[in-house]
C-alpha positions in Angstrom: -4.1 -2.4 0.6 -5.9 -3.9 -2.6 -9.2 -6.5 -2.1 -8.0 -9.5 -4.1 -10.6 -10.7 -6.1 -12.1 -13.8 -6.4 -11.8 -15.8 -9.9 -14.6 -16.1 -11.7 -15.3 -18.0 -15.0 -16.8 -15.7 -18.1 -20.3 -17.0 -19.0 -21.3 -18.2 -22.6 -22.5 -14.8 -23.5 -19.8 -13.2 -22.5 -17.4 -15.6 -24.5 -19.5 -15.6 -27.3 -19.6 -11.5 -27.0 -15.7 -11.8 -27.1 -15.7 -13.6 -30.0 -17.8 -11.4 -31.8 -15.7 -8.6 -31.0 -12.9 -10.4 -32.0 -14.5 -10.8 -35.6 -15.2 -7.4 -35.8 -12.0 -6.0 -34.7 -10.5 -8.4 -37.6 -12.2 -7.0 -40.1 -10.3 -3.3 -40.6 -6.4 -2.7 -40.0 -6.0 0.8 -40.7 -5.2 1.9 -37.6 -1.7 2.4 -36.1 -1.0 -0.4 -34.2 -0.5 -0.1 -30.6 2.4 -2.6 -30.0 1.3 -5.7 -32.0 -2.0 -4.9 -31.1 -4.2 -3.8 -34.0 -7.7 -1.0 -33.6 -10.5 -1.3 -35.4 -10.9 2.8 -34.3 -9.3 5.6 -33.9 -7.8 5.7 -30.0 -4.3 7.7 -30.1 -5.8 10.4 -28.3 -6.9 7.7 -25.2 -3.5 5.9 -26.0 -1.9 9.3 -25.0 -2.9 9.4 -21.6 0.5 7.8 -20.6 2.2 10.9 -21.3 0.5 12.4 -18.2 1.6 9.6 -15.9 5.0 9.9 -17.4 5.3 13.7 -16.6 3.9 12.9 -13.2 6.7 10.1 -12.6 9.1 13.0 -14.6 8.0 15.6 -12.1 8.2 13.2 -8.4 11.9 12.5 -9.4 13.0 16.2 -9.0 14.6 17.4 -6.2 12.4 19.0 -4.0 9.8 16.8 -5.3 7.5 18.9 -7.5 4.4 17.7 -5.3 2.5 20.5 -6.6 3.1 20.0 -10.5 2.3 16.1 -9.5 -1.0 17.5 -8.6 -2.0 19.6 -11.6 -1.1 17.1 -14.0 -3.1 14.3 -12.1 -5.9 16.5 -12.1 -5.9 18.5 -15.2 -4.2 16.4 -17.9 -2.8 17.3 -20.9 -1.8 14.9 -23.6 -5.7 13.6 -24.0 -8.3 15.5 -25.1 -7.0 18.7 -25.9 -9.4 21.7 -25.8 -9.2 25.3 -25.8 -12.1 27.5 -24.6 -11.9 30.6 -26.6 -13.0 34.3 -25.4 -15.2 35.2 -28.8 -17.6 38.1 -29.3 -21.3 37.6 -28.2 -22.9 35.1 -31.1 -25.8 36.2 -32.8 -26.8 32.9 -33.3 -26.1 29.7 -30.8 -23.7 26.9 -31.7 -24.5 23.1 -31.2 -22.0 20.6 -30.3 -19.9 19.5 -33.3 -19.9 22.5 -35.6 -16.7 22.3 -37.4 -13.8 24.8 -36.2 -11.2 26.0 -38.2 -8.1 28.0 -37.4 -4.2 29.0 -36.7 -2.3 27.4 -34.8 0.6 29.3 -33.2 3.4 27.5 -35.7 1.3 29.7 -38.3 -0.4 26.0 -39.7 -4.4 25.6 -40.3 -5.7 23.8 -37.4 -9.2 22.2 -36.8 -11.6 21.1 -34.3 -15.3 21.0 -33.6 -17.1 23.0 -31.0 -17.3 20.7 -27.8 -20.0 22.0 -25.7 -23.2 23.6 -27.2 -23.5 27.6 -26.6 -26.1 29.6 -26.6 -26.7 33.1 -28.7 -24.9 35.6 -26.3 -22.5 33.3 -25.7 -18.6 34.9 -24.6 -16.9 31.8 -24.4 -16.7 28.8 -27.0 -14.5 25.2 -26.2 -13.1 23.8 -29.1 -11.8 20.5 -29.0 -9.3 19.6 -31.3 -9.5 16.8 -34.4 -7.1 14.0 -33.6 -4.6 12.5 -36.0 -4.3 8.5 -36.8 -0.5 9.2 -36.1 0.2 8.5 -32.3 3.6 10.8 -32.3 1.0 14.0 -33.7 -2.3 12.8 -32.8 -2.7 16.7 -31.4 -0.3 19.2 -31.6 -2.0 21.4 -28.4 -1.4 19.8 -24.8 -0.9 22.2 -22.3 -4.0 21.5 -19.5 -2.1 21.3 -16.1 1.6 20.0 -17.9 4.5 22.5 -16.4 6.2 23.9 -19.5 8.8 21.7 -20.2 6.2 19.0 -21.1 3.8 21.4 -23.3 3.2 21.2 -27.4 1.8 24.7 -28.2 2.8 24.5 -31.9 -0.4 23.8 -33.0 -2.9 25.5 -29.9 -5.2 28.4 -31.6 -3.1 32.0 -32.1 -6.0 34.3 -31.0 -4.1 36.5 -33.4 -6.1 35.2 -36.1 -9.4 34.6 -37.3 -11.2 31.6 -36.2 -14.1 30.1 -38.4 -17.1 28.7 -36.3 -19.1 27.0 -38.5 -20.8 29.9 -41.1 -19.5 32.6 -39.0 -15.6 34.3 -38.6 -14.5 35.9 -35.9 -11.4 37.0 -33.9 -11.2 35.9 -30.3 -9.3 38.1 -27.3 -8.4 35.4 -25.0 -7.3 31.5 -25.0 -7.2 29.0 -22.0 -5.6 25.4 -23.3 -7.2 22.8 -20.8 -7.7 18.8 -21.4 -10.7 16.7 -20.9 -9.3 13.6 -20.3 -6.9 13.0 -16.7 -6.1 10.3 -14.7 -8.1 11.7 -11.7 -11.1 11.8 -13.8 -11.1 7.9 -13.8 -11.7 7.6 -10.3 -14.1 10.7 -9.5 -16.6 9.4 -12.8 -16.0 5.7 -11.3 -19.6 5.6 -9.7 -21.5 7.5 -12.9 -20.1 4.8 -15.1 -19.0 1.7 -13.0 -22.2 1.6 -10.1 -25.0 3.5 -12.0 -24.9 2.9 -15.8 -27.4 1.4 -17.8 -25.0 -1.3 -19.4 -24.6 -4.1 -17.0 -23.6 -1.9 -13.8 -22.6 -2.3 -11.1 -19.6 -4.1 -12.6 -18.3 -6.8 -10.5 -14.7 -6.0 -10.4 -15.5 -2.6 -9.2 -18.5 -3.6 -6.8 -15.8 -5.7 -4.8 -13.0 -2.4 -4.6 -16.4 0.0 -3.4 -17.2 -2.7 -0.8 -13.9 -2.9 0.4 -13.1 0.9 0.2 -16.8 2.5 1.5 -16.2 4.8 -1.1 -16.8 5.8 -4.9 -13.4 7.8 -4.8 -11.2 5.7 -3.1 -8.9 5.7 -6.0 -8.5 9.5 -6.0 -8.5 10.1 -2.4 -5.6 7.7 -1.8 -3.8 9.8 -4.6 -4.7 13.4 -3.4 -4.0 12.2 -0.1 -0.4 10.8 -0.8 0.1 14.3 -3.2 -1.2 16.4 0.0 0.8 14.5 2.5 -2.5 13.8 4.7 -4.5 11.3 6.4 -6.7 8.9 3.7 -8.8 6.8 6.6 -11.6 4.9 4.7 -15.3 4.8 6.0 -14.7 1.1 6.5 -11.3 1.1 8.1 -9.7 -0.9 5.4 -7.0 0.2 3.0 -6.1 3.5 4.8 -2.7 5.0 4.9 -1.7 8.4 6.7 0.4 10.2 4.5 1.2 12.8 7.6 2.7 10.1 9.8 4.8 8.2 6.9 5.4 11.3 5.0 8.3 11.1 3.8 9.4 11.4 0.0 9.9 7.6 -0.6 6.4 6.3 0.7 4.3 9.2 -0.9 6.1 9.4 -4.1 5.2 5.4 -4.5 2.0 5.6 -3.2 1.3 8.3 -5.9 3.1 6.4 -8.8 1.5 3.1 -7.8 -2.2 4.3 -7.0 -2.6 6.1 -10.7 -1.7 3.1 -12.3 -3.1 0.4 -10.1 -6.3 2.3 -8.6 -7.1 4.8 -11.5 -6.2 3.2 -13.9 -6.4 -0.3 -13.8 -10.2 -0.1 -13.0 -11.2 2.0 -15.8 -9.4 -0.6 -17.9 -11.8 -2.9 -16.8 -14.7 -0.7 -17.1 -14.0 -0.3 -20.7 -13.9 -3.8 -21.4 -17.0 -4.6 -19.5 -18.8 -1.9 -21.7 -17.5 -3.2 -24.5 -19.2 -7.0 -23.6 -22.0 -5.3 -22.7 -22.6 -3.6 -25.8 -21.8 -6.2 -28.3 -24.5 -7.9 -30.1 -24.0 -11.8 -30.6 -24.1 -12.9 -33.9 -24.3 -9.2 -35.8 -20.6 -9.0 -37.3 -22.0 -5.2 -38.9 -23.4 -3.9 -35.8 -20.7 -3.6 -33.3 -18.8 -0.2 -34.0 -19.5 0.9 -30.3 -18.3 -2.7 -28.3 -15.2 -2.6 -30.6 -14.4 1.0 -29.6 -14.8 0.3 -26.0 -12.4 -2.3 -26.8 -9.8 -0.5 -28.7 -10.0 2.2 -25.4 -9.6 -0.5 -22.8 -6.4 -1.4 -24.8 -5.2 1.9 -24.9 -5.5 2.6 -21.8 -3.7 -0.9 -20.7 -0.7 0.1 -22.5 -0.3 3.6 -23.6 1.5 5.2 -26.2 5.2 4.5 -24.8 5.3 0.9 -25.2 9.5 0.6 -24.9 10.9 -1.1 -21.9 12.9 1.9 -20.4 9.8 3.4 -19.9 7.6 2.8 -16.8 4.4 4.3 -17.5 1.1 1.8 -17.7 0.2 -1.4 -16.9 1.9 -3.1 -19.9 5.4 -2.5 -19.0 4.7 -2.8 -15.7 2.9 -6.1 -15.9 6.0 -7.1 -17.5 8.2 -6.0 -14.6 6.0 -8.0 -12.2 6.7 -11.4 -13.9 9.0 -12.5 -11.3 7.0 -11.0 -8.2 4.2 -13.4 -9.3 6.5 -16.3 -10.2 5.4 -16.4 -13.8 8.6 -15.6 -15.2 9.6 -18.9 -16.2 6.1 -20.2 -17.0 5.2 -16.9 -18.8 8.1 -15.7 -21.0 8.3 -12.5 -22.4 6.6 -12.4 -25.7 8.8 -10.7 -28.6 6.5 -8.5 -29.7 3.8 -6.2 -27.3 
């Protein structure tokens, strides 16, 4: 049901673009590697997102399929961009974005974060988003969001039982709520904000030929929801749609679910990032590209994910691998020893 696209040959700019980005992104090595792959920034949080696709793989294999877990993980996340939106006292004074938290976590370890979304004075409710580690295995110790249980790290979420410090002022807060800001539907339902409209070179072309295929902005996330749901995906333009009450059974939706994350989600985000990342970078100015090499680092991430071992099927790394021989590139194309 995917629009092949045609082939088309990067420009000078762009080339020339790559290769600054390629300078820049020599220039620090700091960073955990992500296979042999080496960041110029800090991206274990994005590199994380795996972990949700895994659970959602983890979750379609049990018996009665767990359709319902499937769905909340797809659309609230969990392993990226842990936040918790605290139930605080009214503030006497308001809080801008950024203000340094600092706290408890439940394994009785200080924990810190920064406030994520500005509040005003009179404010009930505060979302703190949690400072990442360099170390993919701990880059947060909260991820709750929409994971069923057995996936969860609550070791180091916020115990309300103890006093939190936003920015000057303490306080103790009543209730909790551990959501994520980062999920694999989000990809698809942001796709015409930051693939059609943005200021940076949009509409991307990759994504331009998927919308005039589809009809739609969301087609990746209505062909997932729609294979979760067991329902009828039919496309404005009558190509690419699939009725998931007709061929309902567990086989066909389970793959169409699996398969659309990674390949519709996914994949074109990927892309995104990597377009932004051209977009951004500034020929011939090796100290000026910070942001381009970022966008970079993320589009890599979210290529291969943190669970870059073969007996796991989770991004497109592995399964790029896997699809050597469907392509006929197996023998032309060996497998590299390292990622």
């Amino acid at each position: 049901h995917l629009r092949r696209s045609a082939t088309r040959r990067p420009s000078r700019p762009m080339l020339r673009s790559a290769a600054v980005l390629s300078l820049a992104i020599g220039v620090q090595a700091s960073f955990e590697p992500i296979g042999a792959y080496q960041p110029a920034s800090q991206v274990t949080d994005h590199n994380a997102l795996d972990q949700d696709q895994a659970a959602i793989e983890a979750v379609l294999s049990k018996v009665p399929v767990a359709y319902g877990q499937a769905r909340s993980v797809y659309t609230e996340g969990g392993n990226s961009r842990a936040i918790s939106v605290l139930t605080i006292p009214a503030l006497t004074t308001g809080m801008s974005k950024g203000v340094a938290v600092k706290a408890t976590g439940e394994d009785g370890n200080p924990v810190s974060g920064a406030v994520w979304l500005a509040a005003d004075t009179g404010s009930t409710q505060i979302s703190v988003v949690y400072d990442v580690s360099d170390v993919q295995a701990n880059h947060v110790r909260c991820r709750v969001g929409g994971l069923p249980v057995e996936f969860q790290r609550r070791d180091g979420c916020i115990d309300t039982n103890k006093t939190v410090t936003i920015g000057p002022n303490s306080m103790q807060a009543t209730m909790v709520e551990h959501i994520s800001g980062r999920d694999i539907e989000g990809f698809s339902t942001s796709a015409k904000a930051r693939m059609w409209e943005c200021s940076n070179g949009c509409p991307y072309a990759e994504y331009s030929s998927f919308y005039d295929y589809y009809g739609t902005h969301t087609y990746a996330d209505e062909w997932v929801k729609g294979a979760i749901d067991g329902i009828n995906v039919a496309y404005p333009r009558g190509r690419g749609s699939a009725d998931f009450s007709r061929f309902n059974d567990d086989a066909t939706r389970v793959e169409a679910i699996k398969k659309g994350t990674v390949y519709l989600n996914i994949w074109m985000y990927v892309v995104r990032e990597f377009e932004d990342a051209v977009g951004d970078c500034e020929d011939s100015c090796i100290n000026c590209n910070d942001d381009p090499v970022h966008a970079w680092d993320e589009g890599v991430a979210f290529y291969t994910g943190s669970l870059v071992r073969p007996q796991v099927r989770a991004f497109f790394h592995h399964l790029a691998t896997t699809r050597r021989h469907t392509c006929r590139l197996a023998s032309s194309y060996p497998l590299p020893t390292t990622v």
